[in-house]
KOLGU-946587 format. One line per field, with one value per residue (C-alpha): residue in one letter; chain; x, y, z; residue number from 0. Coordinates in steps of 0.25 Angstrom, whole numbers, plus 2048, in hexadecimal, padded with zeros to 3 digits. Layout:
residu	[a | ...]
chaine	[A | ...]
east	[X | ...]
north	[Y | ...]
up	[Z | ...]
num	[NUM | ...]
END
This chain:
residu	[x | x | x | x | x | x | x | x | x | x | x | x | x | x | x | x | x | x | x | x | x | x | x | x | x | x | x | x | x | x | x | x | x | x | x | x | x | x | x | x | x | x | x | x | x | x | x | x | x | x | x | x | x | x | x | x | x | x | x | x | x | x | x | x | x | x | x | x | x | x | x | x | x | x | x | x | x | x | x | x | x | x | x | x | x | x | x | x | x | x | x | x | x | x | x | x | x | x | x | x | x | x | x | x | x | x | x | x | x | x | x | x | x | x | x | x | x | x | x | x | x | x | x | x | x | x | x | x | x | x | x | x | x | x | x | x | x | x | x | x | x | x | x | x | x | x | x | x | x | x | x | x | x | x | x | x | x | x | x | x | x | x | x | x | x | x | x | x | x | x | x | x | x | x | x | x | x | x | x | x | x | x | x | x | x | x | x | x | x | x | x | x | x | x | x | x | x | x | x | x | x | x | x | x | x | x | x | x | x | x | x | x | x | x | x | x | x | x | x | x | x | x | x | x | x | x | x | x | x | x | x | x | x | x | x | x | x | x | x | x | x | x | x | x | x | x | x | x | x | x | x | x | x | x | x | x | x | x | x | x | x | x | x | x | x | x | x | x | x | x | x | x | x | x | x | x | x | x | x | x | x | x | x | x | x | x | x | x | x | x | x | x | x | x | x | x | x | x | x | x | x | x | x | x | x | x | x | x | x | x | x | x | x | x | x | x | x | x | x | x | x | x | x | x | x | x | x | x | x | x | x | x | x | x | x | x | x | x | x | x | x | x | x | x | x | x | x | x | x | x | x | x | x | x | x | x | x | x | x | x | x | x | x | x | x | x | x | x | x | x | x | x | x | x | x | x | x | x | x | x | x | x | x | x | x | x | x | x | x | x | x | x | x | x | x | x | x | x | x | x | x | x | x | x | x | x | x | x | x | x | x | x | x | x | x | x | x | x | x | x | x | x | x | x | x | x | x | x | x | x | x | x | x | x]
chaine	[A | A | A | A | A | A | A | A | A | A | A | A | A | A | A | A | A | A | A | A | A | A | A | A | A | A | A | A | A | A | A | A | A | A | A | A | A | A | A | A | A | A | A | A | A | A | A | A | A | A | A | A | A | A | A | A | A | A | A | A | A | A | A | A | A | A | A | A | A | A | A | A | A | A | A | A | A | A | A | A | A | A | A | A | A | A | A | A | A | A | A | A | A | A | A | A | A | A | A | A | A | A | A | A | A | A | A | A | A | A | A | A | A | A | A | A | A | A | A | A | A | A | A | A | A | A | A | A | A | A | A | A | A | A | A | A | A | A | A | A | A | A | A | A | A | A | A | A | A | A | A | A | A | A | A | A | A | A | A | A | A | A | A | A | A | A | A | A | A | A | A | A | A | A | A | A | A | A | A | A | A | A | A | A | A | A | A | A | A | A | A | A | A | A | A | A | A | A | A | A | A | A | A | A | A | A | A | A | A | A | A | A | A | A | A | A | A | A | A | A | A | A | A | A | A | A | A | A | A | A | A | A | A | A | A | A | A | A | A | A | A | A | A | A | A | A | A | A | A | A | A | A | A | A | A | A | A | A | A | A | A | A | A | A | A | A | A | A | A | A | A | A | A | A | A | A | A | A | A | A | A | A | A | A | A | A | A | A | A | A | A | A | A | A | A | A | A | A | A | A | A | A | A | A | A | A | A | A | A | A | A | A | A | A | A | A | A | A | A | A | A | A | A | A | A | A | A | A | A | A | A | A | A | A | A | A | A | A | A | A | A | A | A | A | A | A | A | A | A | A | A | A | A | A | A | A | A | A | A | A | A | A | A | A | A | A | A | A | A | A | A | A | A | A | A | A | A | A | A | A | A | A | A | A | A | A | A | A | A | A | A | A | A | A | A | A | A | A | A | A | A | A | A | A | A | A | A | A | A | A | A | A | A | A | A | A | A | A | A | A | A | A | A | A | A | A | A | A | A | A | A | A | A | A]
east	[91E | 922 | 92D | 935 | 941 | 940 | 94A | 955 | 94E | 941 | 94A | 951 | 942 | 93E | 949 | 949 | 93B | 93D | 948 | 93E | 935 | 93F | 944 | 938 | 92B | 92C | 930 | 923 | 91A | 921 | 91B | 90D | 901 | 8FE | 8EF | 8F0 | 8F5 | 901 | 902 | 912 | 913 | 90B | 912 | 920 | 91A | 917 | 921 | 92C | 922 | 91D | 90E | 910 | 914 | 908 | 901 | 90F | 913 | 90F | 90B | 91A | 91F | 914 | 916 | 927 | 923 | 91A | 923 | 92F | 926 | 920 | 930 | 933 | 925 | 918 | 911 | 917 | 913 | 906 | 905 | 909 | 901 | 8F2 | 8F6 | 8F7 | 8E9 | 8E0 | 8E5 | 8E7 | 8D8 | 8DA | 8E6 | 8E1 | 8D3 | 8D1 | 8CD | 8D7 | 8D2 | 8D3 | 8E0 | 8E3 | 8DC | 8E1 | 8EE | 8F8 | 8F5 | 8F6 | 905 | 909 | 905 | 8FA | 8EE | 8EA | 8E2 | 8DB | 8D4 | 8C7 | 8C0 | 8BF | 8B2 | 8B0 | 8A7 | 8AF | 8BF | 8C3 | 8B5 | 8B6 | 8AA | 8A2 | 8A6 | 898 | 89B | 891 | 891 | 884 | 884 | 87E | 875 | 871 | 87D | 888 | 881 | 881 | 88E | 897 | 8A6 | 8B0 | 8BA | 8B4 | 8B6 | 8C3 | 8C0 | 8BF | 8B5 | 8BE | 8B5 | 8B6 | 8C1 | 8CA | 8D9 | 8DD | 8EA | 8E4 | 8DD | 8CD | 8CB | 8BF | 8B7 | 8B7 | 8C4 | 8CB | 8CD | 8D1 | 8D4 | 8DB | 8E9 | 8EB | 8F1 | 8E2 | 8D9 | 8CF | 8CA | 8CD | 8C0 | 8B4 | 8AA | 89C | 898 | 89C | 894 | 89B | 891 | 890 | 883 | 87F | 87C | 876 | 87B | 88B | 892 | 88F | 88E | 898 | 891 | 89A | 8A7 | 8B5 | 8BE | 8CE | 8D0 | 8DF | 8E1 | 8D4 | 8CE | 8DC | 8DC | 8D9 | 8D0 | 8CB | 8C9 | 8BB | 8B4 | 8A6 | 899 | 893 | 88B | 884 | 885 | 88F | 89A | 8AA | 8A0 | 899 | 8A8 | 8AB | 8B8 | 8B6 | 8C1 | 8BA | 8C3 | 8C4 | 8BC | 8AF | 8A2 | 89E | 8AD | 8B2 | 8BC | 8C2 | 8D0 | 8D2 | 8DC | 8E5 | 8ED | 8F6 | 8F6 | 8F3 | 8EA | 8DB | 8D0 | 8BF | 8B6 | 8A8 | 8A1 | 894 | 891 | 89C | 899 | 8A1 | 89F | 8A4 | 8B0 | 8B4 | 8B3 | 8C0 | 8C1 | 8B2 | 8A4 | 8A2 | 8AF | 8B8 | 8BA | 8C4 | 8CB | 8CD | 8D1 | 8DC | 8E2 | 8E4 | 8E8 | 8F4 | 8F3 | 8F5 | 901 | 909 | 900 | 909 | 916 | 913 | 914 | 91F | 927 | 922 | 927 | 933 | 936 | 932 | 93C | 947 | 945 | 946 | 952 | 959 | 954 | 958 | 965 | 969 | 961 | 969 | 964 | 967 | 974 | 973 | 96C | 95C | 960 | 967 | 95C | 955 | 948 | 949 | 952 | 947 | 93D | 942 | 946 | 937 | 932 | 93B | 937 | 929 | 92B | 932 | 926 | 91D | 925 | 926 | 916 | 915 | 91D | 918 | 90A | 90E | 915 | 908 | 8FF | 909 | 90A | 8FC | 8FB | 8F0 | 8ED | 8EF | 8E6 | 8EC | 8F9 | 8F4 | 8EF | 8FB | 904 | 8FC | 8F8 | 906 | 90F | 905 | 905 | 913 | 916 | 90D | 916 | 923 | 921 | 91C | 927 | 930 | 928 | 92C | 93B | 93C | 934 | 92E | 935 | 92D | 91F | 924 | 91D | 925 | 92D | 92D | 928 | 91D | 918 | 91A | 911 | 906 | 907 | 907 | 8FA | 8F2 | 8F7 | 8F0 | 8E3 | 8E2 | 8E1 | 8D9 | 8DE | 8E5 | 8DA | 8D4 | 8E2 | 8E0 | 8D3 | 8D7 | 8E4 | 8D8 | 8CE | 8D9 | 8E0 | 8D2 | 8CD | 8D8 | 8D7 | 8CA | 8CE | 8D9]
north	[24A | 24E | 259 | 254 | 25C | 26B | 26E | 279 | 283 | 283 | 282 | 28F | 296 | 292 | 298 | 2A5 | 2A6 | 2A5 | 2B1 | 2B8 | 2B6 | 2BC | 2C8 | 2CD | 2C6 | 2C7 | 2D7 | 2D8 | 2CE | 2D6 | 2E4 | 2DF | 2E1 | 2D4 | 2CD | 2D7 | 2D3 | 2D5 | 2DB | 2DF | 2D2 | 2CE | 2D9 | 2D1 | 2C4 | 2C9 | 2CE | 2C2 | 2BB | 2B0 | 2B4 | 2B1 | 2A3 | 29F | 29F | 298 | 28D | 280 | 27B | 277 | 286 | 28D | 283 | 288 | 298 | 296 | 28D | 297 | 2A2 | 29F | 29B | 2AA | 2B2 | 2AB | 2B9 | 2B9 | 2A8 | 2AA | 2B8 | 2AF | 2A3 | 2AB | 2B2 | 2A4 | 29E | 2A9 | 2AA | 29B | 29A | 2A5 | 29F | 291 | 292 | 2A1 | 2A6 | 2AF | 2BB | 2B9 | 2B5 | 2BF | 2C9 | 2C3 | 2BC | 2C7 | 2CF | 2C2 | 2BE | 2CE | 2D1 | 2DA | 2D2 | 2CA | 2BD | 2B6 | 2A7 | 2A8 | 299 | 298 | 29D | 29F | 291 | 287 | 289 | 27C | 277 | 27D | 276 | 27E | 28B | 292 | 2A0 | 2A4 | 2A4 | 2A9 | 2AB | 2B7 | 2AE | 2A2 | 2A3 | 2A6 | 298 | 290 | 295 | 28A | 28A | 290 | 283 | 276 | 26B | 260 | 256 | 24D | 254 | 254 | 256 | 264 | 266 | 25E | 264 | 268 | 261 | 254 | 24E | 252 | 258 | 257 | 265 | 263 | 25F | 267 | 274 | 27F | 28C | 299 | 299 | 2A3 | 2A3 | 2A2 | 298 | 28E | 287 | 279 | 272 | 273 | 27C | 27E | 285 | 295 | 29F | 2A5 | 2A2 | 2A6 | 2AB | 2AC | 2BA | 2BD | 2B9 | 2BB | 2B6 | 2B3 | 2BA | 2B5 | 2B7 | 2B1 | 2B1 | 2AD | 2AB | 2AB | 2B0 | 2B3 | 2C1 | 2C6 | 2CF | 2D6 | 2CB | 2D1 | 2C7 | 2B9 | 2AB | 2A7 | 29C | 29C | 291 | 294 | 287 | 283 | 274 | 273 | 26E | 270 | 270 | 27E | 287 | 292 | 299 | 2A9 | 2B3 | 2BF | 2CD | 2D4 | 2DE | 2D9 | 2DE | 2D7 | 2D1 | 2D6 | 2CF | 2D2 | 2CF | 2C3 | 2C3 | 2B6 | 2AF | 2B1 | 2C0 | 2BE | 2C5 | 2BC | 2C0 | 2BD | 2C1 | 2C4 | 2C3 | 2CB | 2C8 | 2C8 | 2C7 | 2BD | 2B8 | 2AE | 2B6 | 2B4 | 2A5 | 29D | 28E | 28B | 28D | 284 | 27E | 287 | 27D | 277 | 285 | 284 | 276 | 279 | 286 | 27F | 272 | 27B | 284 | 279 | 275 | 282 | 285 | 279 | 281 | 28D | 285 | 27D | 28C | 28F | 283 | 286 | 292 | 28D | 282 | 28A | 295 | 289 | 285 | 290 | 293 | 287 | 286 | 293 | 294 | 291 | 287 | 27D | 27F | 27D | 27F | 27C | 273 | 26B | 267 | 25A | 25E | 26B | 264 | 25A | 263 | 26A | 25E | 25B | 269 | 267 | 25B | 25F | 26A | 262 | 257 | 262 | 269 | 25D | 25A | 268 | 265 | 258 | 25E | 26A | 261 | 259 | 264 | 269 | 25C | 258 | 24D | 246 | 248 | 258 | 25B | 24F | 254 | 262 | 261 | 258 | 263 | 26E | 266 | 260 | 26E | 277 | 26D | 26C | 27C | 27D | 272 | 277 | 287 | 281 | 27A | 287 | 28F | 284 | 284 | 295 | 295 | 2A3 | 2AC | 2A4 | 2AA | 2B9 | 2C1 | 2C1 | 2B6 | 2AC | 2A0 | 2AA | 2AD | 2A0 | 29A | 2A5 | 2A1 | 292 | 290 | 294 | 289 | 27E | 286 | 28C | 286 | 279 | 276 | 26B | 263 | 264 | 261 | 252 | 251 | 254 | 24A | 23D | 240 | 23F | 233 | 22B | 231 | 22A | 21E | 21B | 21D | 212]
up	[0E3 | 0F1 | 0F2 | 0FB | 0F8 | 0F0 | 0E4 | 0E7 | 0DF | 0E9 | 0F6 | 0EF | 0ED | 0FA | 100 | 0F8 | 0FC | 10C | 10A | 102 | 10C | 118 | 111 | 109 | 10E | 11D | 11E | 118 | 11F | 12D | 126 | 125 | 12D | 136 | 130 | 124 | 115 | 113 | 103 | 102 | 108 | 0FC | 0F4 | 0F5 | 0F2 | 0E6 | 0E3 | 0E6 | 0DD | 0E7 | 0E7 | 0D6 | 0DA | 0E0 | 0D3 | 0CC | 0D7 | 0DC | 0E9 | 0EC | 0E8 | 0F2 | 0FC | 0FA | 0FA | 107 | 10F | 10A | 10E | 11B | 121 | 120 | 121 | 123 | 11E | 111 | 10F | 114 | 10A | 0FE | 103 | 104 | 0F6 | 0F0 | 0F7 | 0F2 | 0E4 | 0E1 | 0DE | 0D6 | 0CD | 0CE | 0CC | 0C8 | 0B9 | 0AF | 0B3 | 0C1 | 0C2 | 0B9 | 0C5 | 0D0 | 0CF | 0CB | 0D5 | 0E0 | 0DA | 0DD | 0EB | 0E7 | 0E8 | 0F6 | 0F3 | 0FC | 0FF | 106 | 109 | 118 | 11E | 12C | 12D | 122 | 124 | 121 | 11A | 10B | 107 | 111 | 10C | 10A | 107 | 0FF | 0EF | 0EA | 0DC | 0D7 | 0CE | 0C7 | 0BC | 0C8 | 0CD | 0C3 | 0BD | 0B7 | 0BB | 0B2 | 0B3 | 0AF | 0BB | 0B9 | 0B0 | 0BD | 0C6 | 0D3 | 0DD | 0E3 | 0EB | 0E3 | 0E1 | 0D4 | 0D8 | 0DE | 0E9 | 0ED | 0FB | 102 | 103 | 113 | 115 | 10B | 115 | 10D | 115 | 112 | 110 | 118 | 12A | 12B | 126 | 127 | 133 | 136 | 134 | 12C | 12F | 12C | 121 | 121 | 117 | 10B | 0FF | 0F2 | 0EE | 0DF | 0DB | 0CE | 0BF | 0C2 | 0D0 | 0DF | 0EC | 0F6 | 104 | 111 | 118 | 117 | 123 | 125 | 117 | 118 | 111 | 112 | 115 | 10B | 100 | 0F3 | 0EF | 0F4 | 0EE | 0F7 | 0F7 | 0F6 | 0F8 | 0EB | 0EA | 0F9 | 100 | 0F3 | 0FE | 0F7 | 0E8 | 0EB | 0F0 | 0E4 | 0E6 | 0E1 | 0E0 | 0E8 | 0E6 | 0F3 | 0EF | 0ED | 0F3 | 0FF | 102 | 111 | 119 | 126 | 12D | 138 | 142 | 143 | 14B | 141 | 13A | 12B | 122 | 124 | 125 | 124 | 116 | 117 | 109 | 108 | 0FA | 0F4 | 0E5 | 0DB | 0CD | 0C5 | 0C0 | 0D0 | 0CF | 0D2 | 0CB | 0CB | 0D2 | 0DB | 0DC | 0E3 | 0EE | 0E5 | 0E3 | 0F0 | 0F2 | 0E7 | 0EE | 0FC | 0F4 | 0EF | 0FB | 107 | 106 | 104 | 112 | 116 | 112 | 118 | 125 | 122 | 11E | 12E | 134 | 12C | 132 | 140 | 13F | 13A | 144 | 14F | 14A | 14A | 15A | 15F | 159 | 160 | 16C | 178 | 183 | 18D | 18B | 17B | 171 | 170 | 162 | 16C | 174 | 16E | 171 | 168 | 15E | 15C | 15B | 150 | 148 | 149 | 145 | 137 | 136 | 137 | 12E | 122 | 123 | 120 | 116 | 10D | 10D | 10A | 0FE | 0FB | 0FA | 0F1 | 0E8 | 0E7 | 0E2 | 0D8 | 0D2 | 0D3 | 0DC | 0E2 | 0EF | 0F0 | 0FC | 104 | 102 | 103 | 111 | 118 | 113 | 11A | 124 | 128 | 127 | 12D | 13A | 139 | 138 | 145 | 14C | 147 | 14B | 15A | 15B | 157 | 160 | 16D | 168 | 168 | 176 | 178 | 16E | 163 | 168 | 168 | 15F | 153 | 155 | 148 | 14E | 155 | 148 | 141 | 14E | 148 | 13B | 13A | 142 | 138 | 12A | 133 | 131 | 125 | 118 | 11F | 12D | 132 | 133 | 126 | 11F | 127 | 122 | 115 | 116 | 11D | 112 | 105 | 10C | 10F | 100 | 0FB | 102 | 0FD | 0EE | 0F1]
num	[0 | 1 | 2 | 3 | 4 | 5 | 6 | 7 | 8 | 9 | 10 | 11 | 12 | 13 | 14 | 15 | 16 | 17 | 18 | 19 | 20 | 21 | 22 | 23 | 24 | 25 | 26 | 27 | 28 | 29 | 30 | 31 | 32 | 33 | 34 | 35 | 36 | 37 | 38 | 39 | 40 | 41 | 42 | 43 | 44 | 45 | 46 | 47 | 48 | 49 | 50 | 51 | 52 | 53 | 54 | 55 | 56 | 57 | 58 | 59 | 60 | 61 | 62 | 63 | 64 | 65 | 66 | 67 | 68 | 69 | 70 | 71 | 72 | 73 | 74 | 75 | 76 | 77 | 78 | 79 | 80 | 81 | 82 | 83 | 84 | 85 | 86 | 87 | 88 | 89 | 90 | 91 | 92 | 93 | 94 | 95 | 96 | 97 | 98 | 99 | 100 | 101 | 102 | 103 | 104 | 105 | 106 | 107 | 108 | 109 | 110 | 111 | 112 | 113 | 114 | 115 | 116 | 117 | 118 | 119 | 120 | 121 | 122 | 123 | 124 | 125 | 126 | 127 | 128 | 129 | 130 | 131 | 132 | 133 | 134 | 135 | 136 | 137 | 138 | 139 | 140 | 141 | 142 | 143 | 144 | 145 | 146 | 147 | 148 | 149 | 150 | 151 | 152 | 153 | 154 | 155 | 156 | 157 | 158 | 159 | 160 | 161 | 162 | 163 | 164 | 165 | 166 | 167 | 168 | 169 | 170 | 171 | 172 | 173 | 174 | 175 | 176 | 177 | 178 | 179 | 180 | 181 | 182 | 183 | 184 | 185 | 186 | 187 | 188 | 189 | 190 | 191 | 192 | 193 | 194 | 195 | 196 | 197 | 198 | 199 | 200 | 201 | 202 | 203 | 204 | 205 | 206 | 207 | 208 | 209 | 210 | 211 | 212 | 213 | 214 | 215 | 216 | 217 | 218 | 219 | 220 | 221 | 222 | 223 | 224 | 225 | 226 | 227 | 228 | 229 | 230 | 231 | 232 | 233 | 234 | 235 | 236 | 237 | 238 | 239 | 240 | 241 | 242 | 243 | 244 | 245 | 246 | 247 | 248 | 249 | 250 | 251 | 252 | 253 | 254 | 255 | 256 | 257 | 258 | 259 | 260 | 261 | 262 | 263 | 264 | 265 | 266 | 267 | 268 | 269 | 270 | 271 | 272 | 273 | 274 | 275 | 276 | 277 | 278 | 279 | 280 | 281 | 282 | 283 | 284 | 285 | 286 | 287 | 288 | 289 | 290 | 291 | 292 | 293 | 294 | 295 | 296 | 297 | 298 | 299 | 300 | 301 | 302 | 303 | 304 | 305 | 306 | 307 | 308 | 309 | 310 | 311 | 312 | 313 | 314 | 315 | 316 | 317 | 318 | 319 | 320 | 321 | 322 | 323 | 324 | 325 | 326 | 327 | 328 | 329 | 330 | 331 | 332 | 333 | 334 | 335 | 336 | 337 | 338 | 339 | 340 | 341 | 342 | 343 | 344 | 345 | 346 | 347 | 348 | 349 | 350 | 351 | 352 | 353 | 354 | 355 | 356 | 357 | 358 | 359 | 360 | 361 | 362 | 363 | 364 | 365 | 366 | 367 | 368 | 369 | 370 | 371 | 372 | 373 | 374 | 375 | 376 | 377 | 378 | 379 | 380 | 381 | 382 | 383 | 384 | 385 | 386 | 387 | 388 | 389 | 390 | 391 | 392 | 393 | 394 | 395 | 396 | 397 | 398 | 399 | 400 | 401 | 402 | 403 | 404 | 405 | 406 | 407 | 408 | 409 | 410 | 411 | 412 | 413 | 414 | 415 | 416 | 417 | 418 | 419 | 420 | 421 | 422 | 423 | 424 | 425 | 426 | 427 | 428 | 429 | 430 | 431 | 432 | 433]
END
């Protein structure tokens, strides 16, 4: 199961991709506005057919695109990567007609999608979520799910792909260089109020919803049944356009399109419904299931590129009377950055390989691989940082901008902290079914 080596044909893709990604991707990325989407940037995704393959490839193929990606231009990885969170729901959970709306226009470029589950007072707590659902009546509440439940009644949560996360322990958060918080908060207020004979009202907040307010439509997720815990979530696929739907920028750390969305109201129906009422909570568990570890890769490609740039200053710069290679203290430095690097590489593959075949113990796997890359990409882009001196923090410098970017993965997506969490739970979980 684990990959422990790829065949030549994926080490060929990888490598056409990181050229792609030089030659066509960054110009564009440098032409667009800081904090703002980027759409030609999206345009030429689309067009090189990458944004098609995240509705055709598996965990160990998006984990390859985003690692190939993010080691030449972070903007286009983290372009591709935010497509994929907001329309997986969509393709995984979604009806004909909505993939038939949505999704082409998702795989060309043209159409901005968006995964809105933080709110200001639950980051990393998804049970908590109470944006409001109220349904416009007593049908809208008593409405039956459109997919019957799996023959074996996983309890909410539970990966399609194996393994059961705990609703608080679980972290889910935006995929985006913004994200959830590190702990579990207290209950924040987006509801879903019933409203008549056909849908809900949606009345709350979201928070660090990468590409808002721009996204052309958001997969939200919405309390529709109260004190319900993981069992009362409902996941809605809300056009941008709706009445009562504004958003607003927010300026981060590091510029990329996130922002807030204020729901007044917002009115959905049972056509908007992704999977089923009341169990979007596992919507959401199988898109960060899938999506965790390809957050993993889009570290790994940083610290890549981090260690290659180290190695090339160091073998050239002059000092001491040689070169800085020749120094044992820097020499044994970068051994322990690829090092580092590799290790976390390999679990990211490991856990891909995992979910496409199957295997048990998905979340586990799911959350060492992001936990362990996105700690080592922060080490490894330090250490490059030491090794340049103070080149490396000029404005525009790679490593100046690779220092930005990779603060952010050990965020987003369930911090650092819930990944351990989530790693204690499953191996204490398992040690009492022994």
């Amino acid at each position: 199961m684990t990959a422990f080596s790829l065949e030549p044909e994926r080490l060929a893709w990888c490598a056409e991709l990181r050229a792609l990604a030089a030659e066509r991707l960054r110009p564009l990325a440098e032409k667009g506005e800081p904090g703002r989407v980027n759409r030609p940037l999206l345009t030429e995704l689309g067009t090189l057919g990458l944004l098609s393959r995240l509705f055709t490839s598996g965990a160990l193929d998006l984990c390859l695109m985003r690692e190939s990606l993010a080691h030449a231009c972070t903007e286009a990885e983290t372009a591709l990567a935010l497509q994929g969170l907001g329309a997986h729901p969509v393709h995984a959970h979604g009806t004909a007609a909505q993939r038939a709306r949505w999704l082409p226009g998702v795989s060309d470029g043209g159409v901005v999608a968006a995964f809105a589950l933080s709110e200001p007072g639950a980051g990393s707590d998804a049970a908590a979520l109470s944006l409001a659902a109220e349904p416009y009546g007593g049908a809208a509440r008593a409405a039956t799910p459109r997919r019957a439940a799996p023959p074996d009644e996983s309890p909410p949560g539970a990966s399609r792909r194996g393994g059961v996360p705990d609703a608080r322990s679980a972290g889910p958060g935006e995929g985006g260089p913004a994200g959830e918080a590190a702990a579990s908060g207290p209950p924040s207020s987006l509801a879903a109020e019933p409203d008549g004979s056909s849908g809900w009202r949606l009345t709350g907040e979201k928070c660090w919803i990468s590409n808002a307010p721009e996204a052309d439509f958001y997969t939200v997720f919405a309390r529709t049944t109260p004190g319900a815990g993981a069992r009362g979530v409902t996941a809605f696929l809300v056009p941008a356009d709706r009445p009562g739907l504004t958003g607003a920028a927010l300026d981060m750390l590091s510029p990329h399109p996130i922002g807030a969305l204020r729901l007044d109201a917002v009115p959905v129906t049972a056509d908007d419904v992704l999977g089923e009422v009341d169990r979007g909570f596992r919507v959401a568990m199988d898109t960060l299931n899938l999506f965790r570890p390809s957050v993993g890769a889009f570290a790994v490609g940083m610290a890549q590129a981090a260690l290659d740039a180290t190695l090339a200053h160091t073998a050239r710069r002059d000092a001491f009377g040689g070169k800085l290679k020749d120094l044992q203290s820097v020499a044994h430095q970068v051994a322990e950055m690829a090092l580092r690097t590799e290790s976390a590489r390999l679990m990211v593959y490991a856990a891909a390989t995992a979910y496409d075949e199957g295997a048990d113990g998905v979340p586990r796997r799911a959350a060492m691989a992001k936990l362990l890359a996105t700690e080592t990409a922060q080490y490894v882009v330090d250490r490059a940082v030491q090794l340049h001196g103070a080149r490396a923090l000029q404005r525009g410098h790679l490593l100046e901008h690779l220092y930005r970017e990779v603060r952010a993965p050990r965020v987003y997506e369930g911090a650092s902290e819930v990944q351990r969490g989530i790693i204690a739970k499953e191996l204490y979980r398992n040690l009492e079914d022994r």
